[in-house]
C-alpha positions as CSV (number, residue, x, y, z in Angstrom):
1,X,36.1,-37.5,3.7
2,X,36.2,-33.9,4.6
3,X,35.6,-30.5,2.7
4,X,37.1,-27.4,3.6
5,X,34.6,-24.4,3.4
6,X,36.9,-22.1,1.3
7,X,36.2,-25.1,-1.7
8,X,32.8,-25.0,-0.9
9,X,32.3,-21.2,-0.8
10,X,34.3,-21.0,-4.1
11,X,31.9,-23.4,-5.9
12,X,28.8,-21.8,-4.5
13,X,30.5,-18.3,-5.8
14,X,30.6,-20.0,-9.4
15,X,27.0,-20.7,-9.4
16,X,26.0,-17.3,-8.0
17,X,28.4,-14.6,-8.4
18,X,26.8,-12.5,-5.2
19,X,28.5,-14.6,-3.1
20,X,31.5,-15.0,-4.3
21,X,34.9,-13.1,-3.3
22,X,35.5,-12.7,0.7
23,X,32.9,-10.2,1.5
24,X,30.1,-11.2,4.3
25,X,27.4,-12.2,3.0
26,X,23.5,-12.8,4.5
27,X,23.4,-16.3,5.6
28,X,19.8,-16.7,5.4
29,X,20.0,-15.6,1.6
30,X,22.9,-17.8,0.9
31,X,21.0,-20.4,2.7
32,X,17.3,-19.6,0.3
33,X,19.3,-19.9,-3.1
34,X,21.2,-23.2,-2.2
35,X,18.2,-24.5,-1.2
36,X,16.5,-23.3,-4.6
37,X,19.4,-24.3,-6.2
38,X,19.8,-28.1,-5.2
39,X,15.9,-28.7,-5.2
40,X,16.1,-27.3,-9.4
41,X,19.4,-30.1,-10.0
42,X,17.0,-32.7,-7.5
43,X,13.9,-31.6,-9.3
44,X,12.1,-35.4,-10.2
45,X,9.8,-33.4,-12.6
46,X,11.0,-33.3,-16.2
47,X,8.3,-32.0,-18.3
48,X,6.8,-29.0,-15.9
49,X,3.0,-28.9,-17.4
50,X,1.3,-25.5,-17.5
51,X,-1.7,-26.1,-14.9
52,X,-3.6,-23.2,-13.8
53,X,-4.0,-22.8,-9.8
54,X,-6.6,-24.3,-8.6
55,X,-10.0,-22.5,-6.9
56,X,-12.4,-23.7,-4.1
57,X,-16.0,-22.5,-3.9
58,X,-17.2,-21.3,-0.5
59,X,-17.7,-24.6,0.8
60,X,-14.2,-26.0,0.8
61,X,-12.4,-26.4,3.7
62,X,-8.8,-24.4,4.1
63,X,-7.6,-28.1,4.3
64,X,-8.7,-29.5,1.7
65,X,-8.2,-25.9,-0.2
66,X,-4.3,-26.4,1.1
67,X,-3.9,-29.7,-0.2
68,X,-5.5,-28.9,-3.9
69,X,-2.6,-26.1,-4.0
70,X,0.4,-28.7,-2.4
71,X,-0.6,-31.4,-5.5
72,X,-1.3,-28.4,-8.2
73,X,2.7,-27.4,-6.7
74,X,4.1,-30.9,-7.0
75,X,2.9,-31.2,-10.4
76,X,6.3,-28.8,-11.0
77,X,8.1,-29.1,-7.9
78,X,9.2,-32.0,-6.3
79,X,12.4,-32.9,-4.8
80,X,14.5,-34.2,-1.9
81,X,14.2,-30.7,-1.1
82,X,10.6,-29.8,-1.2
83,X,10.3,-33.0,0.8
84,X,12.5,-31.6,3.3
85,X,12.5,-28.0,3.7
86,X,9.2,-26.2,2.2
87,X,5.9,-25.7,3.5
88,X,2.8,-23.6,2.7
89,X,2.0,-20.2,4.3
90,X,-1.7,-19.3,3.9
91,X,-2.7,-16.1,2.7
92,X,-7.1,-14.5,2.8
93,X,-7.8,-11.3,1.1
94,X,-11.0,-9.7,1.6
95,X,-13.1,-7.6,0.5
96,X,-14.9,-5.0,2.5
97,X,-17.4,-3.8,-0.1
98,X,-18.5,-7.0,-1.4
99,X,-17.1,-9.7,1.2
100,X,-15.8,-11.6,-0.9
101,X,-13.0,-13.7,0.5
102,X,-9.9,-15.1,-1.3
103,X,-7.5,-17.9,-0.1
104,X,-4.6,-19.1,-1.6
105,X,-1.9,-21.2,-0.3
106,X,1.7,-20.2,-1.6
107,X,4.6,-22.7,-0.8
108,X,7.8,-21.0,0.7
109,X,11.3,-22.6,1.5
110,X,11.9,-19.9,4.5
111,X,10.1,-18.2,6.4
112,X,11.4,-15.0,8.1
113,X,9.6,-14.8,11.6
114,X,10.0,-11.4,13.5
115,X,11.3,-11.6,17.0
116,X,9.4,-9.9,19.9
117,X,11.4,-7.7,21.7
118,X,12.6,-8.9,24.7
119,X,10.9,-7.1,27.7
120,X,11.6,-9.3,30.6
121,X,15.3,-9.4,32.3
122,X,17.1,-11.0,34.7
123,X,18.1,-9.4,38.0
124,X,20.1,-11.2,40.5
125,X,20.6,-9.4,43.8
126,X,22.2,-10.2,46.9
127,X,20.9,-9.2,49.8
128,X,23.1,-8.6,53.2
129,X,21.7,-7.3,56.4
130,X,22.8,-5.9,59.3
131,X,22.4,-9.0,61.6
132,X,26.2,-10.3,61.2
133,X,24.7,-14.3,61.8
134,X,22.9,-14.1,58.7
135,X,24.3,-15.4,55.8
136,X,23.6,-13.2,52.4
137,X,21.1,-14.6,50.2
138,X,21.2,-14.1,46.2
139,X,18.1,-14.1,44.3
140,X,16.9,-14.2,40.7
141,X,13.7,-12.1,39.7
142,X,12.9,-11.8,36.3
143,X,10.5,-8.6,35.6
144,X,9.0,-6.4,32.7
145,X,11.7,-3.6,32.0
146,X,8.4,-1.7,31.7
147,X,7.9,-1.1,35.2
148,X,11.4,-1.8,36.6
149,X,11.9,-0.4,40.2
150,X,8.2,-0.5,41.7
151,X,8.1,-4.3,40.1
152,X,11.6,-5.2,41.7
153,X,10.8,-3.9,45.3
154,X,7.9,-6.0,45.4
155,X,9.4,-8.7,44.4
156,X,12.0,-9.1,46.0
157,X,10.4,-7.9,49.3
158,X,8.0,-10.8,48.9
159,X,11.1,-13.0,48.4
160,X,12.6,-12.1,51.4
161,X,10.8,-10.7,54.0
162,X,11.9,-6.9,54.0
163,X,9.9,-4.3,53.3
């Protein structure tokens, strides 16, 4: 059977009035409360028990520290969805007066990743000389954009012969 996104879009918007209507909307929002929404209606967990988090000493590992906070989470979360789609992201504080040092484990369902700016290109030149026999070559450099036309002479000098 099939589903026609309209009907779908119109449900979501009954649940959660932000996205409802025909504005645009942020897909990786929309995405975060579906997911939040469907692992709450999946959630195997009935009876959610108040459990304080739990604490390591100095001598426990960040592994066994990281599983002590994925069972303390299951004890209120667990789903198809938490199965599927979440994870733990690691978090230290510390303190420069006394050097103490805090870790906790905090379970997230996306994880928004910055993307390095891109500082390498593509060039593809073709290069015809004066000999009429010669066939013209094209070539593909990829360089920093940094230091574009003294990195682009050299290369392609040392890709062709011609200084």
């Amino acid at each position: 059977s099939t589903l026609a996104p309209h009907s779908f879009k119109r449900t979501i918007g009954r649940f959660y009035p932000q996205f409802s209507g025909r504005e645009q909307h942020d897909s990786q929002e929309f995405l975060a409360q579906l997911l939040d929404g469907m692992h709450e209606d999946l959630n195997r967990v009935k009876v959610k028990p108040y459990v304080s988090s739990p604490e390591g000493d100095k001598d426990t590992s960040d592994e066994t520290l990281g599983e002590m906070y994925w069972d303390w989470y299951q004890l209120r979360n667990k789903s198809i969805i938490t199965d599927l789609f979440q994870g733990q992201l690691k978090s230290t504080v510390h303190c420069t007066d006394c050097s103490y040092r805090s870790v906790s484990f905090d379970a997230f369902s996306c994880l928004s990743l910055p993307l390095p700016p891109d500082t390498m290109r593509l060039f593809r030149i073709t290069v015809v000389t004066l000999d009429p026999l010669q066939v013209p070559v094209t070539y593909g450099i990829v360089i920093s954009s940094e230091n574009l036309a003294v990195d682009l002479k050299t290369r392609l000098s040392s890709l062709c012969g011609i200084n």
